[in-house]
mmCIF file of the C-alpha atoms, coordinates in Angstrom:
data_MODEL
# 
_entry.id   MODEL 
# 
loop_
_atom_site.group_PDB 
_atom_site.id 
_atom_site.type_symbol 
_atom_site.label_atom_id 
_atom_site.label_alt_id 
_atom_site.label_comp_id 
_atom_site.label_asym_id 
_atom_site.label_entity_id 
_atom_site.label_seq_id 
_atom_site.pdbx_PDB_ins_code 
_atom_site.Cartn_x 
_atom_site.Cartn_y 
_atom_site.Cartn_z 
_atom_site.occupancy 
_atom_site.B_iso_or_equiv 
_atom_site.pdbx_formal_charge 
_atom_site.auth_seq_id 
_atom_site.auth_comp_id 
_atom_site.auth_asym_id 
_atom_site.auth_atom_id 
_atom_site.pdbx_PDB_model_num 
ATOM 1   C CA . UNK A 1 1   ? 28.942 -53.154 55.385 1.00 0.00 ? 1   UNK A CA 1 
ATOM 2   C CA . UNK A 1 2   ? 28.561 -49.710 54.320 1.00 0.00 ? 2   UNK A CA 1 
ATOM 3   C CA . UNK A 1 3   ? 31.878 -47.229 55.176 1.00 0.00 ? 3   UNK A CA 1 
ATOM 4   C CA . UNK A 1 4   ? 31.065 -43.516 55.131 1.00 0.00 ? 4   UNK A CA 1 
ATOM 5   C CA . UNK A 1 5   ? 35.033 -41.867 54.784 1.00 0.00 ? 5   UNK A CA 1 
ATOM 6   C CA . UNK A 1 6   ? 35.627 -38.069 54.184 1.00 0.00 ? 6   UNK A CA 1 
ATOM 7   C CA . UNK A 1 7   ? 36.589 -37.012 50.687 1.00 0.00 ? 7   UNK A CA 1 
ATOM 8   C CA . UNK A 1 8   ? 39.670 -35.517 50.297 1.00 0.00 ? 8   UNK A CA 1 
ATOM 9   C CA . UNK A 1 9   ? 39.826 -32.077 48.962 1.00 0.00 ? 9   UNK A CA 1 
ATOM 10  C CA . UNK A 1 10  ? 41.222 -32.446 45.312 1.00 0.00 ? 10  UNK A CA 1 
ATOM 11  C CA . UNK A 1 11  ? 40.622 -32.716 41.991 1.00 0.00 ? 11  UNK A CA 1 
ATOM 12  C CA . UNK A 1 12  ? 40.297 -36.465 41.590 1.00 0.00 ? 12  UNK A CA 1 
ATOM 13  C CA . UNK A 1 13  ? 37.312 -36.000 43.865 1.00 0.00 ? 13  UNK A CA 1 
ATOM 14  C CA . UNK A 1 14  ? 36.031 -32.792 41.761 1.00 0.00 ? 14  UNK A CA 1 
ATOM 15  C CA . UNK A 1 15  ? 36.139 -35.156 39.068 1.00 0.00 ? 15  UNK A CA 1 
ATOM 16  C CA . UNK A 1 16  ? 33.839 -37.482 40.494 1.00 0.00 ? 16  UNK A CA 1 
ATOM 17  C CA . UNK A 1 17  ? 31.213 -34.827 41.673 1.00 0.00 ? 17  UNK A CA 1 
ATOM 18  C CA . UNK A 1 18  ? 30.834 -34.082 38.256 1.00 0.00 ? 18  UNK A CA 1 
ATOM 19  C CA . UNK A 1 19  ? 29.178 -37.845 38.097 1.00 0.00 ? 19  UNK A CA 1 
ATOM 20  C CA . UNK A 1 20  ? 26.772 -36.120 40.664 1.00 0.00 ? 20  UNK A CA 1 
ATOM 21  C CA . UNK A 1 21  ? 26.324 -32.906 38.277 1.00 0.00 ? 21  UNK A CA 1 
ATOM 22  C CA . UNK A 1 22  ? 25.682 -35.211 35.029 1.00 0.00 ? 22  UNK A CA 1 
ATOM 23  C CA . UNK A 1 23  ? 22.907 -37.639 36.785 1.00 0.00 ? 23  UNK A CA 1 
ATOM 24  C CA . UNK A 1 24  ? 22.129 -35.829 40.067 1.00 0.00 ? 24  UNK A CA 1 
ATOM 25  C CA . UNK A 1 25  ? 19.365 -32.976 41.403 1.00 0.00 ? 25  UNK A CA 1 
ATOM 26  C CA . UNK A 1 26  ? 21.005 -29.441 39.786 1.00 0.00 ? 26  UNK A CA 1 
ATOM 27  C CA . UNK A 1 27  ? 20.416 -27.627 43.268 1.00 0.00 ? 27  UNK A CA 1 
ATOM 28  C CA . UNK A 1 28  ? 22.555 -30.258 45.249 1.00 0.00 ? 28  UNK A CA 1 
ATOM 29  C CA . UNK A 1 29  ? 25.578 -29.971 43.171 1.00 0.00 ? 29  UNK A CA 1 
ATOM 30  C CA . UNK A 1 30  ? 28.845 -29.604 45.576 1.00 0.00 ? 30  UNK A CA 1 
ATOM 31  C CA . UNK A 1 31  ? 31.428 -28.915 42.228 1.00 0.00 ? 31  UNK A CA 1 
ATOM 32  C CA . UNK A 1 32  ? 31.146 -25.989 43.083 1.00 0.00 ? 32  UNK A CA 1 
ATOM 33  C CA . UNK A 1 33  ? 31.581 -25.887 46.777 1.00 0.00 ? 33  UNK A CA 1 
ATOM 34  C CA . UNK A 1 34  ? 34.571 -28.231 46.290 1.00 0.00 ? 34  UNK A CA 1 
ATOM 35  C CA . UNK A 1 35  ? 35.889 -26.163 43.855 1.00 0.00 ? 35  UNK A CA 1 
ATOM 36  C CA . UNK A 1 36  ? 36.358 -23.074 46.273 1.00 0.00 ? 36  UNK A CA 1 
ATOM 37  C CA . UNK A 1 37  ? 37.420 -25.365 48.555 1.00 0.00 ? 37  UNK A CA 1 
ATOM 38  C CA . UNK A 1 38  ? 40.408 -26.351 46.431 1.00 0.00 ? 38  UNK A CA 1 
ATOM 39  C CA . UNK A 1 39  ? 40.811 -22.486 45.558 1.00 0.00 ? 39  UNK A CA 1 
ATOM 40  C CA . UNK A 1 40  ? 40.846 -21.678 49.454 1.00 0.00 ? 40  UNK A CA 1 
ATOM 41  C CA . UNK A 1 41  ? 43.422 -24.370 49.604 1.00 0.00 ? 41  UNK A CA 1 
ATOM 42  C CA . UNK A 1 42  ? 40.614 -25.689 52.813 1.00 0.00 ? 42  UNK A CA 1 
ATOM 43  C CA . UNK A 1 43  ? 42.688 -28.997 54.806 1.00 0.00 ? 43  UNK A CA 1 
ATOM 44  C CA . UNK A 1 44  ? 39.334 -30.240 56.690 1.00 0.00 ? 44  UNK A CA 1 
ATOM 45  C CA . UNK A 1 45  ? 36.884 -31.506 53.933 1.00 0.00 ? 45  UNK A CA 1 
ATOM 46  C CA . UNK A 1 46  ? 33.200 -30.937 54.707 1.00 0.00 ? 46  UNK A CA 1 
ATOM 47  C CA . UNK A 1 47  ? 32.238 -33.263 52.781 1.00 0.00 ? 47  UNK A CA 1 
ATOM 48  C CA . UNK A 1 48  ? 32.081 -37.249 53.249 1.00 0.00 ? 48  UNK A CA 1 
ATOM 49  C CA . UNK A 1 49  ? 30.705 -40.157 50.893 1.00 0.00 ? 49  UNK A CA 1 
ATOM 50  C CA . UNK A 1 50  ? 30.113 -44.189 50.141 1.00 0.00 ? 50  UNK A CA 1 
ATOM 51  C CA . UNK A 1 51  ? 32.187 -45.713 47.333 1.00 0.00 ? 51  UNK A CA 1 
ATOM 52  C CA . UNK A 1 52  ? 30.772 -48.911 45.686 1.00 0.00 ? 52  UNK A CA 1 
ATOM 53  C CA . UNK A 1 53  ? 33.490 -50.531 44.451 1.00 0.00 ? 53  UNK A CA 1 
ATOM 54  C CA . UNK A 1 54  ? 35.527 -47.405 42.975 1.00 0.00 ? 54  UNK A CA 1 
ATOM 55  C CA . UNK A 1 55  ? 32.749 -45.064 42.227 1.00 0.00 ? 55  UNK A CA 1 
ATOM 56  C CA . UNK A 1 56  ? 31.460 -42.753 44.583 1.00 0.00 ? 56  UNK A CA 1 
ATOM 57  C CA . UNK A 1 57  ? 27.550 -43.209 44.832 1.00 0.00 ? 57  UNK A CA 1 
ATOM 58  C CA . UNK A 1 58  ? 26.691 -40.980 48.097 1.00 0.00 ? 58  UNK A CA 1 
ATOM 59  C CA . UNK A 1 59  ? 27.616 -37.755 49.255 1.00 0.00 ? 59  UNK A CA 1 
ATOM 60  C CA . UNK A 1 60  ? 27.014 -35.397 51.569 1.00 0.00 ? 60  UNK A CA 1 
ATOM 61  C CA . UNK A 1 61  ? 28.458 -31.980 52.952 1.00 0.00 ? 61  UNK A CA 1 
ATOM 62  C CA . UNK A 1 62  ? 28.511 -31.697 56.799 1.00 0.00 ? 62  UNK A CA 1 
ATOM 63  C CA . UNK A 1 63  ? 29.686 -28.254 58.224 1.00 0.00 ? 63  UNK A CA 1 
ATOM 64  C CA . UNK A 1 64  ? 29.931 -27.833 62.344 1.00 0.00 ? 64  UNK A CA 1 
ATOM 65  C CA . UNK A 1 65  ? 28.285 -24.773 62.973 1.00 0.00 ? 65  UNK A CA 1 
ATOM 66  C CA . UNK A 1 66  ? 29.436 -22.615 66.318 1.00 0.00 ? 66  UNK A CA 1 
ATOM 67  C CA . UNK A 1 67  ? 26.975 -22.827 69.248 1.00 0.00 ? 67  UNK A CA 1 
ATOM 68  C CA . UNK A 1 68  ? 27.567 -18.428 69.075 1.00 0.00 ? 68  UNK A CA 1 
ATOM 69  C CA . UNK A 1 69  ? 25.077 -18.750 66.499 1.00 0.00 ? 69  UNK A CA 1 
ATOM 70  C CA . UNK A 1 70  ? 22.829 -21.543 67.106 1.00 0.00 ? 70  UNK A CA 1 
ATOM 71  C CA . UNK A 1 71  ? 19.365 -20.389 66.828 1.00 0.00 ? 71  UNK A CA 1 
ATOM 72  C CA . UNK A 1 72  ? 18.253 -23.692 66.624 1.00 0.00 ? 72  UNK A CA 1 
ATOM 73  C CA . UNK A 1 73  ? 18.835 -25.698 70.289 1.00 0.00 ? 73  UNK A CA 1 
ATOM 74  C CA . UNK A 1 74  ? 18.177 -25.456 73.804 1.00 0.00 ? 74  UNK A CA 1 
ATOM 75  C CA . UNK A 1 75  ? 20.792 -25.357 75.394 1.00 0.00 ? 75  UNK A CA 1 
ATOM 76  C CA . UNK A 1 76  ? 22.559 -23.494 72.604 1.00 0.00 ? 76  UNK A CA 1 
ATOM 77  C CA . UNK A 1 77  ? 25.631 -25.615 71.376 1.00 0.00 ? 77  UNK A CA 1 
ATOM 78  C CA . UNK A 1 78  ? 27.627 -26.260 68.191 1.00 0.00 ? 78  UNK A CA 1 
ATOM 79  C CA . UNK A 1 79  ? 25.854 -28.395 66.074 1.00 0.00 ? 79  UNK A CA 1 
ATOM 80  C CA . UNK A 1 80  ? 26.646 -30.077 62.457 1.00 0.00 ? 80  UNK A CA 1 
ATOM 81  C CA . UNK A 1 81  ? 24.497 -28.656 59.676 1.00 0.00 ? 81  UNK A CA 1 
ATOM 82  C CA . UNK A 1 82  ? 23.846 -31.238 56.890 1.00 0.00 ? 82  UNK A CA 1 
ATOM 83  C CA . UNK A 1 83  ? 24.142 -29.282 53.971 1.00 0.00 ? 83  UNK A CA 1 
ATOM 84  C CA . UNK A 1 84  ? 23.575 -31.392 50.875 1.00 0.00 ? 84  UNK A CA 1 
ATOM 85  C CA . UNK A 1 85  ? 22.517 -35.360 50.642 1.00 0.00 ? 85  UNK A CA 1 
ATOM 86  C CA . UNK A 1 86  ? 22.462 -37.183 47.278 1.00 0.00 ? 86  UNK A CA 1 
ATOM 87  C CA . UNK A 1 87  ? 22.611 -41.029 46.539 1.00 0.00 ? 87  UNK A CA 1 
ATOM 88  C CA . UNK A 1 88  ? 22.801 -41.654 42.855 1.00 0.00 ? 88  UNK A CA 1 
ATOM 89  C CA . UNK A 1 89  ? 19.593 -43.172 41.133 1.00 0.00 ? 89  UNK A CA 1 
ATOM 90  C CA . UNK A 1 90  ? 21.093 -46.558 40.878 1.00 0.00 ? 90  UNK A CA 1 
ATOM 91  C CA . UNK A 1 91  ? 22.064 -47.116 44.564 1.00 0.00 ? 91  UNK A CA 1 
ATOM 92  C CA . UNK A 1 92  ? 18.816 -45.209 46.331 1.00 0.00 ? 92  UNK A CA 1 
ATOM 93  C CA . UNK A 1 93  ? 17.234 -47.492 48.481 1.00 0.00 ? 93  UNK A CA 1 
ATOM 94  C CA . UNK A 1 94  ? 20.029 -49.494 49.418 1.00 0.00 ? 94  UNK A CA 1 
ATOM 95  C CA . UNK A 1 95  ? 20.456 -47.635 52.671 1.00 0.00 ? 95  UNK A CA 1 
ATOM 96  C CA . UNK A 1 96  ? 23.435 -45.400 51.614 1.00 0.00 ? 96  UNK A CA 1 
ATOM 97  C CA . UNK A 1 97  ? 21.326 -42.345 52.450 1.00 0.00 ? 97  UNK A CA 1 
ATOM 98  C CA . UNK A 1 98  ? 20.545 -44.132 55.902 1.00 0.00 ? 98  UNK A CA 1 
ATOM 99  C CA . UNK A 1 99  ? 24.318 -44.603 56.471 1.00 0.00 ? 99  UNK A CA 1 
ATOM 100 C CA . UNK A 1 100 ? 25.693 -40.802 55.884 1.00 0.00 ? 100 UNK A CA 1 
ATOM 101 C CA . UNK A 1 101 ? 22.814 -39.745 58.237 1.00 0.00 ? 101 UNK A CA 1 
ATOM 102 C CA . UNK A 1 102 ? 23.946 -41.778 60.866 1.00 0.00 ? 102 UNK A CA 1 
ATOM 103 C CA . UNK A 1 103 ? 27.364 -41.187 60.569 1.00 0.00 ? 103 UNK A CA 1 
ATOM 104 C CA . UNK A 1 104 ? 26.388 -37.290 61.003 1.00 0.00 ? 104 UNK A CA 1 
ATOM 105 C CA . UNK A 1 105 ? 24.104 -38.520 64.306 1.00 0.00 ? 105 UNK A CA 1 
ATOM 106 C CA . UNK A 1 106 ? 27.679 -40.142 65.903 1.00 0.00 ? 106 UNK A CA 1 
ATOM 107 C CA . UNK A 1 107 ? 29.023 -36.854 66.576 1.00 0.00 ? 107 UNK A CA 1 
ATOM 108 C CA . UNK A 1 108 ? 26.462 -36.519 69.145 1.00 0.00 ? 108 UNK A CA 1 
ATOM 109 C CA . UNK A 1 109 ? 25.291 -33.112 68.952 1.00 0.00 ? 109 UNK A CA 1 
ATOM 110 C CA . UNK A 1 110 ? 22.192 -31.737 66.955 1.00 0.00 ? 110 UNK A CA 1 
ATOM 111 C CA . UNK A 1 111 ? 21.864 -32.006 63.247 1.00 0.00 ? 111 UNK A CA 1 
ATOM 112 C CA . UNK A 1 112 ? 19.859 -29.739 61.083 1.00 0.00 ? 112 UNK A CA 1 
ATOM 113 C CA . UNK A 1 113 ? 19.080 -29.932 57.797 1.00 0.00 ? 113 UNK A CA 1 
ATOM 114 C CA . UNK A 1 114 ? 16.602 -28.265 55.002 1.00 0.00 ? 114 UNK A CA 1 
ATOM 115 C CA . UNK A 1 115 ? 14.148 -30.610 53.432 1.00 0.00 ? 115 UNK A CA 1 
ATOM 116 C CA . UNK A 1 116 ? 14.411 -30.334 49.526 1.00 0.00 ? 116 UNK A CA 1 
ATOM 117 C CA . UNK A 1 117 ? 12.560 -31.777 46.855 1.00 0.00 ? 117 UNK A CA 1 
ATOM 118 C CA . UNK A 1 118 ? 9.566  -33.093 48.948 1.00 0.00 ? 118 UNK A CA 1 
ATOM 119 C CA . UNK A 1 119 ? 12.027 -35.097 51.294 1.00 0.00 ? 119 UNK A CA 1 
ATOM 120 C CA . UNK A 1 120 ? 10.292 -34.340 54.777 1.00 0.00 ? 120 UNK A CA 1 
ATOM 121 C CA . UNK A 1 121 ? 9.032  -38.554 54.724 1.00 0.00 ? 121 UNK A CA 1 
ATOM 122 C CA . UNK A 1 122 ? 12.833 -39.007 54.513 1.00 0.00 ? 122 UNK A CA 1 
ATOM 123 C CA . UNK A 1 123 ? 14.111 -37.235 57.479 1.00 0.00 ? 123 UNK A CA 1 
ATOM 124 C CA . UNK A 1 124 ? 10.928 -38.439 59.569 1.00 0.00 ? 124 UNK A CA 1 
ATOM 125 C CA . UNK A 1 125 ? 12.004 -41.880 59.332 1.00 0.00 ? 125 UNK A CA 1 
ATOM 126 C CA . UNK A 1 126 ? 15.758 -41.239 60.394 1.00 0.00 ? 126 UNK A CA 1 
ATOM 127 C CA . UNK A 1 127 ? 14.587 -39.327 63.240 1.00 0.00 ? 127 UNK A CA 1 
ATOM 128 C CA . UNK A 1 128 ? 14.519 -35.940 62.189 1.00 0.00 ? 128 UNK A CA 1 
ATOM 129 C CA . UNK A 1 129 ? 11.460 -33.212 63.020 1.00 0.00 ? 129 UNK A CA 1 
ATOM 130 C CA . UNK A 1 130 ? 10.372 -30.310 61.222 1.00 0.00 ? 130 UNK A CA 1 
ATOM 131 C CA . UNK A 1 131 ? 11.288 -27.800 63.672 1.00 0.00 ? 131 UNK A CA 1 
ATOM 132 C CA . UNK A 1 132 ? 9.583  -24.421 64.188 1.00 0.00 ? 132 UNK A CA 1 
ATOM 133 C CA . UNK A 1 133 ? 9.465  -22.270 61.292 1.00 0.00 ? 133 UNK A CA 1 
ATOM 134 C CA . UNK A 1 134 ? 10.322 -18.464 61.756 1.00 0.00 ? 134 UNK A CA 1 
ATOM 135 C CA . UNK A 1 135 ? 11.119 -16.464 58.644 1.00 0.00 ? 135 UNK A CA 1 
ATOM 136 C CA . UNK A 1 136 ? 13.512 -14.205 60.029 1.00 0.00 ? 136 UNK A CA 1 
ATOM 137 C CA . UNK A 1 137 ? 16.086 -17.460 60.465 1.00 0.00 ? 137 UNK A CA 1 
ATOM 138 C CA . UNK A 1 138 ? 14.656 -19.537 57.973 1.00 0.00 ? 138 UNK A CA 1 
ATOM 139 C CA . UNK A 1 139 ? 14.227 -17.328 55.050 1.00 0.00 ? 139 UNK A CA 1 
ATOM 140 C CA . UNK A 1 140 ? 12.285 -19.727 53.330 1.00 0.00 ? 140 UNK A CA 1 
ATOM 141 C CA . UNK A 1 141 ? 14.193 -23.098 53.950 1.00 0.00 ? 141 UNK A CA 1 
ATOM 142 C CA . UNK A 1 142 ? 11.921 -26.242 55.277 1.00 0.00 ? 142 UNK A CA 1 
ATOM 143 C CA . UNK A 1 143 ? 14.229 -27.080 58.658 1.00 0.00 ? 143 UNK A CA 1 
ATOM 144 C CA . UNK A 1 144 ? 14.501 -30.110 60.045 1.00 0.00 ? 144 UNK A CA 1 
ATOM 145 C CA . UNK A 1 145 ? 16.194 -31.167 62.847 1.00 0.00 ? 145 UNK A CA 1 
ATOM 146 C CA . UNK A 1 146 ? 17.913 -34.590 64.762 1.00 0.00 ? 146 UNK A CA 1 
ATOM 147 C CA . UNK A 1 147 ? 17.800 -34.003 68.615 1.00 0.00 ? 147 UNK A CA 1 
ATOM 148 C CA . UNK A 1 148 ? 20.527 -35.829 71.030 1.00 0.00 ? 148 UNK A CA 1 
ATOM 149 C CA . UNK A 1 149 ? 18.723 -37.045 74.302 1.00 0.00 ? 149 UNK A CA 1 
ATOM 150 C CA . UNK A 1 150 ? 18.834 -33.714 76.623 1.00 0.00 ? 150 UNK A CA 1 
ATOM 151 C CA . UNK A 1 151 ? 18.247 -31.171 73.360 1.00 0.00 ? 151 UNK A CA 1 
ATOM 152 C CA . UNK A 1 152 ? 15.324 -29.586 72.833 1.00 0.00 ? 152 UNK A CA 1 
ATOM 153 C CA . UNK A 1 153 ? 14.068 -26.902 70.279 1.00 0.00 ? 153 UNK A CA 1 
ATOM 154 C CA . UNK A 1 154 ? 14.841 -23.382 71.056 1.00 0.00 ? 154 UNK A CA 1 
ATOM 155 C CA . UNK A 1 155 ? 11.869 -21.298 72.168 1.00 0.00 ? 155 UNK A CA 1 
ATOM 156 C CA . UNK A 1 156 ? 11.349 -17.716 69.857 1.00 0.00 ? 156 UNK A CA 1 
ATOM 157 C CA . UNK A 1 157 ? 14.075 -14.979 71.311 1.00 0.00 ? 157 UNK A CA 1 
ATOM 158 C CA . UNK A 1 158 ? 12.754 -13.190 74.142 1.00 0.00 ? 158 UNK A CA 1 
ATOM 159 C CA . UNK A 1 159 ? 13.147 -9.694  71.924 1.00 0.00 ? 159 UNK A CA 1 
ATOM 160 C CA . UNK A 1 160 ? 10.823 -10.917 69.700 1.00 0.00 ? 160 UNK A CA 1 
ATOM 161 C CA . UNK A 1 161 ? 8.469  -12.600 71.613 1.00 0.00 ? 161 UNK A CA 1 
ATOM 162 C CA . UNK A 1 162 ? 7.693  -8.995  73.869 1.00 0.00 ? 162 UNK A CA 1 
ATOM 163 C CA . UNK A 1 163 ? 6.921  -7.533  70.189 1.00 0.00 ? 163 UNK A CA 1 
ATOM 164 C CA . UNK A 1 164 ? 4.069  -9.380  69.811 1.00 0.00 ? 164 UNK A CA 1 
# 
């Protein structure tokens, strides 16, 4: 069974991101997000990931975003943006990706994301849907989006839609 636990914010864990740095994509590195995080002296880690054994071989950051400035949803509502995703080479397709997603989807509210690195097949088959895009919000990000039953996606603001 795979267990998804949240990393502690520390430098035994900044030392292990930097396995993620040596092997992993450049633009997901979170070294240096923990790093601040360590700085800021933060108590509620963002970020969660799957050990095999000792070694951590998934991560992800996870960051509850206030429904004030959801421009996603309908109804607006908080809702968890997943950040950054990486399984290490060795260990993709042994449904550690699969497993972080889901834990995100428990929290029952919506869950956006930004497709990187040709990953929209990914987030299709764990439910997700490119959503919309509008380049005022977007600024050139590839959203997708996880919808709890009863959320829908948010129609264009009324301001901008008597512009046009």
């Amino acid at each position: 069974m795979i267990k998804v636990e949240r990393l502690l914010i520390n430098y035994k864990t900044l030392e292990e991101f930097t396995n993620f740095r040596d092997y992993g994509a450049a633009e997901l590195s979170m070294k240096d997000d923990l790093n601040q995080s360590i700085v800021e002296n933060d108590s509620e880690s963002p970020f969660y990931g799957i050990y095999y054994g000792k070694k951590l071989v998934a991560r992800m950051s996870l960051y509850q975003i206030d429904g004030d400035f959801d421009q996603y949803f309908d109804p607006p509502q908080d809702y968890l943006e997943l950040w950054k995703l990486e399984v290490l080479e060795p260990y993709r397709g042994k449904g550690y990706g699969r497993a972080l997603v889901d834990f995100a989807k428990e929290f029952e509210i919506p869950v956006k994301t930004n497709a990187r690195q040709s990953t929209g097949d990914f987030w299709s088959k764990l439910g997700f849907e490119p959503i919309t895009y509008r380049e005022e919000r977007d600024r050139g990000e590839s959203p997708y989006v996880w919808f709890p039953s009863g959320v829908y996606e948010q129609k264009k603001p009324k301001e901008k839609q008597s512009q046009e």
